[in-house]
C-alpha positions as a LaTeX table, in Angstrom:
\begin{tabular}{lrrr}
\hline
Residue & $x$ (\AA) & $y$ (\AA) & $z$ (\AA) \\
\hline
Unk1 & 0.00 & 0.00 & 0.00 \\
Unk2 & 2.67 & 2.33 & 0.91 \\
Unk3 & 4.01 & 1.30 & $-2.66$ \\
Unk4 & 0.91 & 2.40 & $-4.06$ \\
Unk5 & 1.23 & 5.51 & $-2.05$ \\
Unk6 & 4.76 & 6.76 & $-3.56$ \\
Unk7 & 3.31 & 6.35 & $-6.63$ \\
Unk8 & 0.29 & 8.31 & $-6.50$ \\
Unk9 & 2.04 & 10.97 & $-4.82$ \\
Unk10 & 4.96 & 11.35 & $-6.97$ \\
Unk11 & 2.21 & 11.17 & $-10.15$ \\
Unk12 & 0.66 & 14.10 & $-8.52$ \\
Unk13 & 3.78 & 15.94 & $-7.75$ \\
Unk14 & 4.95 & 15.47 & $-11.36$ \\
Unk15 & 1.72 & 16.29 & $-12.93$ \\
Unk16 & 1.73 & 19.42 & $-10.40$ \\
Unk17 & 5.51 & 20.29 & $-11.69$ \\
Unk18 & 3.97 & 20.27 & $-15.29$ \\
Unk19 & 1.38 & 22.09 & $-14.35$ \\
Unk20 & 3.41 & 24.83 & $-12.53$ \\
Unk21 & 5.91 & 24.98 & $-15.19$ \\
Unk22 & 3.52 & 25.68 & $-17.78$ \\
Unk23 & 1.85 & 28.24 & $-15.90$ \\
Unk24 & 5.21 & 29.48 & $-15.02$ \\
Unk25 & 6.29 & 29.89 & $-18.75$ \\
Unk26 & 2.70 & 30.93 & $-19.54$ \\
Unk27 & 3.40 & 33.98 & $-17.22$ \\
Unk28 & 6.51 & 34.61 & $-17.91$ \\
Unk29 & 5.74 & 34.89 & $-21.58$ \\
Unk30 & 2.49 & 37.12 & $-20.66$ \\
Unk31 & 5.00 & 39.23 & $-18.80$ \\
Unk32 & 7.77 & 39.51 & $-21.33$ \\
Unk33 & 4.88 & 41.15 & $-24.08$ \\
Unk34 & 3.50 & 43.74 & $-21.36$ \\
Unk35 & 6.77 & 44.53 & $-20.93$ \\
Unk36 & 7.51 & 45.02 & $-24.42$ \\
Unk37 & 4.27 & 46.97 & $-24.99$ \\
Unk38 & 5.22 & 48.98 & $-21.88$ \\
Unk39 & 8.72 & 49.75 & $-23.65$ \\
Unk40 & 7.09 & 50.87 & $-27.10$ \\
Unk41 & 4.25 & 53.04 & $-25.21$ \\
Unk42 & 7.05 & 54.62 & $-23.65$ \\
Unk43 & 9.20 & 55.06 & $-26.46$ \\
Unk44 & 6.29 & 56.85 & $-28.33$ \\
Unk45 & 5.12 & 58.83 & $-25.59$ \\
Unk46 & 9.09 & 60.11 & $-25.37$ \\
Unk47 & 8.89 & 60.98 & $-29.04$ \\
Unk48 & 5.34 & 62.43 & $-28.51$ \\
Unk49 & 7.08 & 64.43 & $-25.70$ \\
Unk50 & 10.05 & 65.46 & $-27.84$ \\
Unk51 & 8.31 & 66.70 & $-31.01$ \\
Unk52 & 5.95 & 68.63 & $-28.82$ \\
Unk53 & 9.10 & 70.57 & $-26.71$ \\
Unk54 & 10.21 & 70.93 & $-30.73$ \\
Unk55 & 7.64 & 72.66 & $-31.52$ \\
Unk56 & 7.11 & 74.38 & $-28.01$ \\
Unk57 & 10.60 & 75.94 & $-28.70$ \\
Unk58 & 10.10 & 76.70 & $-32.42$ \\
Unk59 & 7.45 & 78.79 & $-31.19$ \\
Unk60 & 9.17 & 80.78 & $-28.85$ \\
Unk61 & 11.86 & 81.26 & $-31.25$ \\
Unk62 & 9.26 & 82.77 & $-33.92$ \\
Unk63 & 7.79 & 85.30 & $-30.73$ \\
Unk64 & 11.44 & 86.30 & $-30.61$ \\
Unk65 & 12.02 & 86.89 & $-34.16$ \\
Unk66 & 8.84 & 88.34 & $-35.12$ \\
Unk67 & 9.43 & 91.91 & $-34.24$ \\
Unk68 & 12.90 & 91.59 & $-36.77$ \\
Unk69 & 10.99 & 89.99 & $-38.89$ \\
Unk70 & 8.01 & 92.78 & $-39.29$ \\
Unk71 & 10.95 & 95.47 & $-39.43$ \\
Unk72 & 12.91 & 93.48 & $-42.55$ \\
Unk73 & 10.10 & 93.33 & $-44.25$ \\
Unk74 & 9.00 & 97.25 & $-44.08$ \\
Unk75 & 11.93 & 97.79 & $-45.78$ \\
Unk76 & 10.77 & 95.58 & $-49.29$ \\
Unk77 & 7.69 & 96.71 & $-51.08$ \\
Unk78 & 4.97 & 94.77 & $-52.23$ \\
Unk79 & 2.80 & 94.99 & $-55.23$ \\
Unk80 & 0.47 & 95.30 & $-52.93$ \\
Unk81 & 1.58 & 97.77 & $-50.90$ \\
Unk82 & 2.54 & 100.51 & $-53.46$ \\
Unk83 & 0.10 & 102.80 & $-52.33$ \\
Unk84 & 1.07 & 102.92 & $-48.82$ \\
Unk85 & 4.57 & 102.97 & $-50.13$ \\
Unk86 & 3.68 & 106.57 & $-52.10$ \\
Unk87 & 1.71 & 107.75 & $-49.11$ \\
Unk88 & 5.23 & 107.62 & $-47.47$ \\
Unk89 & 7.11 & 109.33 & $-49.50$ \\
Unk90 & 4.72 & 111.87 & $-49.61$ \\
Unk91 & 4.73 & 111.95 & $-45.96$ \\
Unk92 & 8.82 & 112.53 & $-46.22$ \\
Unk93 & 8.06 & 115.92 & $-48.34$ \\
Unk94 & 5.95 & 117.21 & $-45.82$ \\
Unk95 & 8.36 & 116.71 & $-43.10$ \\
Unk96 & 11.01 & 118.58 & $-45.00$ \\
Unk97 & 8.64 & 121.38 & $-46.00$ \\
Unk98 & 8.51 & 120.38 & $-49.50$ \\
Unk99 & 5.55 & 119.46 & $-51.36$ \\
Unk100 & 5.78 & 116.15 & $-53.38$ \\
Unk101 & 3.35 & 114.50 & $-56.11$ \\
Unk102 & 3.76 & 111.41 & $-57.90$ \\
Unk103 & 3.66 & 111.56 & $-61.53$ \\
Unk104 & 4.00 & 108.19 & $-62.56$ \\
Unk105 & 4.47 & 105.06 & $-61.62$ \\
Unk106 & 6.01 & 102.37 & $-63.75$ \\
Unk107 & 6.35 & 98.22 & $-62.57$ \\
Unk108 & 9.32 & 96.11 & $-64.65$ \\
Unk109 & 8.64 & 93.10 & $-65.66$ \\
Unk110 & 11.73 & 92.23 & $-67.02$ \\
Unk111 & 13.68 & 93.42 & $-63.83$ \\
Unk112 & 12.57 & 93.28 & $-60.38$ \\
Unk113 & 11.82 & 96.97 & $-59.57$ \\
Unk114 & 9.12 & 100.07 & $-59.40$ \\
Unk115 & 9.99 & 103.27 & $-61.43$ \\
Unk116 & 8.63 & 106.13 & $-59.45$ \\
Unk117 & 8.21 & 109.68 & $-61.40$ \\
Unk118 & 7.74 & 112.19 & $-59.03$ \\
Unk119 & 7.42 & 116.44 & $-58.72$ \\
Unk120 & 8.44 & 118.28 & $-55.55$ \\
Unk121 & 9.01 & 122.14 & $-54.34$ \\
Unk122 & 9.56 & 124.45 & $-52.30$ \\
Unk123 & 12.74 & 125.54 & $-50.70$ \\
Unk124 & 16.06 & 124.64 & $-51.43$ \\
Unk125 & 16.95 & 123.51 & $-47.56$ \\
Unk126 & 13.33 & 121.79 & $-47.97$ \\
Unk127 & 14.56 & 120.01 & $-50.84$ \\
Unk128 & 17.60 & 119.02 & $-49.97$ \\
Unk129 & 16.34 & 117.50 & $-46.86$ \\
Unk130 & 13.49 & 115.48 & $-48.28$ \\
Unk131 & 16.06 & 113.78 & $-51.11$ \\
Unk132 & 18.51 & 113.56 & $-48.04$ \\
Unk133 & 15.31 & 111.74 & $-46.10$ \\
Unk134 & 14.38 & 109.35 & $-49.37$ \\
Unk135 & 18.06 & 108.40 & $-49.09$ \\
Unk136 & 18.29 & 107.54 & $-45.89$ \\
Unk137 & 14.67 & 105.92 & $-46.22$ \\
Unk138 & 14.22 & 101.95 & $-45.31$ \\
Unk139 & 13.97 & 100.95 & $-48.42$ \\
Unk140 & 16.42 & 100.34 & $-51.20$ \\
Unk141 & 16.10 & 103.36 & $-53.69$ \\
Unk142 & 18.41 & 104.24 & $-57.16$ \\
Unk143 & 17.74 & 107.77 & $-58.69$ \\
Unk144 & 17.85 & 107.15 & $-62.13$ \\
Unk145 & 17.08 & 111.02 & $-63.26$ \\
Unk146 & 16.88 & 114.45 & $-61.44$ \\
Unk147 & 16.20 & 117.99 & $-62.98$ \\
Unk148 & 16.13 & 120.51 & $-60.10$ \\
Unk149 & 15.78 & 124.23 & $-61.36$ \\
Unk150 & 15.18 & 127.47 & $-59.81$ \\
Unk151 & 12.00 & 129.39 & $-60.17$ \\
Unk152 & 11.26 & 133.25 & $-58.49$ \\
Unk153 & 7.81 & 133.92 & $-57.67$ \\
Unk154 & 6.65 & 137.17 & $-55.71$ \\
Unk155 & 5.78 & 137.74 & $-51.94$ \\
Unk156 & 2.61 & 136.74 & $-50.72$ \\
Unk157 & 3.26 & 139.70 & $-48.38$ \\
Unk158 & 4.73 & 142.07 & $-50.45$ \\
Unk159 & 4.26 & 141.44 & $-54.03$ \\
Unk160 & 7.30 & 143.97 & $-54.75$ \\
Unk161 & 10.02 & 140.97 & $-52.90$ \\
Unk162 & 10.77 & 137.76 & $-55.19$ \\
Unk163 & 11.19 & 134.64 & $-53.41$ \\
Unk164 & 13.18 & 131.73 & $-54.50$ \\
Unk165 & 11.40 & 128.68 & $-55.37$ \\
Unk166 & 12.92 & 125.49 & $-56.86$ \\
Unk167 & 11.14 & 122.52 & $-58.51$ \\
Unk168 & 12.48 & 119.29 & $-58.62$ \\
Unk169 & 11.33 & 116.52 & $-61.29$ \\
Unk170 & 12.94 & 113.42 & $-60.49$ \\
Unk171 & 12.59 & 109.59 & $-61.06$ \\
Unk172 & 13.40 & 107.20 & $-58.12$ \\
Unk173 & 13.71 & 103.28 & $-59.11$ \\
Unk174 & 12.64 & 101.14 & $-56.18$ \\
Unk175 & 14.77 & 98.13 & $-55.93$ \\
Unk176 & 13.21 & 96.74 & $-53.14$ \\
Unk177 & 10.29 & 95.44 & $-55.13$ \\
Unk178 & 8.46 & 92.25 & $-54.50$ \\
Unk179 & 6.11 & 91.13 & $-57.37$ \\
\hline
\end{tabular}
């Protein structure tokens, strides 16, 4: 009986080995893919993390730049913007004390660039300062042609006293020009 015995209990403790060492490698395996799972979530949240610092900083970089950026491009002209572009250099006669009006205005096609025909007077000094003003302007101007001559016309006072007056035709080419 005791025979009997051994053998029941060793069939039982072999069957019960089998049994835990399939549920053992059963485990192990389950354990093994969460882990690998675990490892790719984590590797694609760390990219996920990355590309959003990326673009976090690339953001922050364009707030930096966007002042410079708004300043570089007041000094390039637009099709678009030609108006506004006149308007100014109007506006630079009147601070000189000159009076300025476009005559024409011309767009190359073959060449990038803006011919710009324009009519000013007043003083001398006035003069003077508003081509010294158009020079030193933002944008990126060529004169091609400039006939400046000297005109008298009386007093407003007293119509006895002649007072200088010079008129200035001239043509500015804006190189600055974006079609």
């Amino acid at each position: 009986m005791q025979n009997n015995f051994s053998k029941i209990s060793l069939s039982l403790s072999i069957i019960f080995f089998i049994f835990s060492s399939f549920a053992f490698f059963y485990f192990f395996q389950v354990t093994n893919n969460n882990k690998k799972e675990s490892q790719f979530a984590e590797t694609q949240w760390q990219t996920e993390a990355f590309r959003r610092n990326e673009i976090k900083t690339l953001d922050r970089s364009v707030k930096v730049i966007e002042a410079e950026r708004a300043q570089l491009e007041t000094h390039f002209a637009q099709s678009s913007d030609i108006v506004p572009f006149l308007d100014a250099i109007e506006g630079l006669a009147s601070k000189a004390g000159a009076k300025a009006e476009v005559t024409s205005v011309d767009i190359l096609k073959d060449q990038a660039g803006l011919i710009v025909g324009m009519k000013a007077s007043g003083t001398f000094s006035g003069l003077y300062k508003f081509l010294t003003l158009l020079e030193n302007s933002p944008y990126e101007l060529d004169f091609v042609s400039m006939d400046m001559r000297k005109e008298t016309e009386l007093s407003r006072e007293d119509k006895s006293v002649p007072v200088p007056k010079w008129n200035v035709v001239f043509k500015i080419k804006l190189l600055s020009f974006i079609e």
